[in-house]
C-alpha positions, -999 to +999 in steps of 0.1 A: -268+160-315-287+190-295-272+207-265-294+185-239-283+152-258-249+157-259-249+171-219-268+142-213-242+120-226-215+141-207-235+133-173-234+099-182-202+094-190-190+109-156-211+085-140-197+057-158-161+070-146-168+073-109-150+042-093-181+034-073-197+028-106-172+010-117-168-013-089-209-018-089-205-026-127-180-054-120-191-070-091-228-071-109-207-090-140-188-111-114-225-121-099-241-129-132-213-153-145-208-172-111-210-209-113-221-211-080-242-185-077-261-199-113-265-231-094-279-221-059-302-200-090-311-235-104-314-251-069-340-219-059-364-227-086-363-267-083-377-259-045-393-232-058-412-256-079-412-284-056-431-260-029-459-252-054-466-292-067-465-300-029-484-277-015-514-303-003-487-322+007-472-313+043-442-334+047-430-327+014-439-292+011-417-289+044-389-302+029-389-283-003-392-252+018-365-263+042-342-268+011-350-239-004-346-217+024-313-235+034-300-225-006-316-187-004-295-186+026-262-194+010-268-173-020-277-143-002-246-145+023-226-155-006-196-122-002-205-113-042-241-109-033-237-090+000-212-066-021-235-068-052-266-055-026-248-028-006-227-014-035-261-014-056-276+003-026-250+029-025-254+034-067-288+043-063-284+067-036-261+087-060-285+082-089-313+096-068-290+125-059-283+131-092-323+132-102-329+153-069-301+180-088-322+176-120-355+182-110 
């Protein structure tokens, strides 16, 4: 191992210990292995589907839309997915930092 792959591993083990990282890694594990959220997933491409077979078809295609934005909705607001966004949000503010030092 050279001097810039074993620094590089030093810089990424720091950022592996940093408790925001931390807390972004398990709240991005909590997400993927929701139940619900893996169903409103499901639901999202069934209307997702549905909009795109009944696209010629008004009524139907409003329905499919309706559904799917009513389940978007629920997923998004879902408390795991608002502190999935803003703690992945706040991760890749540090991560830009820490490319703005490199450069």
């Amino acid at each position: 191992m050279n001097n810039v792959e074993r620094d590089l591993l030093l810089v990424k083990e720091s950022l592996f210990s940093l408790p925001l990282v931390k807390e972004y890694l398990n709240i991005k594990e909590q997400v993927e292995n929701n139940e619900e959220l893996a169903s409103f997933d499901k639901l999202l491409t069934k209307y997702k589907k549905e909009m795109t077979n009944n696209f010629a078809n008004d009524e139907a295609y409003k329905i499919s839309k309706s559904n799917y934005e009513e389940i978007l909705s629920k997923y998004e607001n879902h408390p795991l997915v608002v502190n999935y966004k803003a703690l992945k949000e706040e991760v890749t503010d540090l991560l830009n930092e820490v490319k703005s030092i490199l450069e």
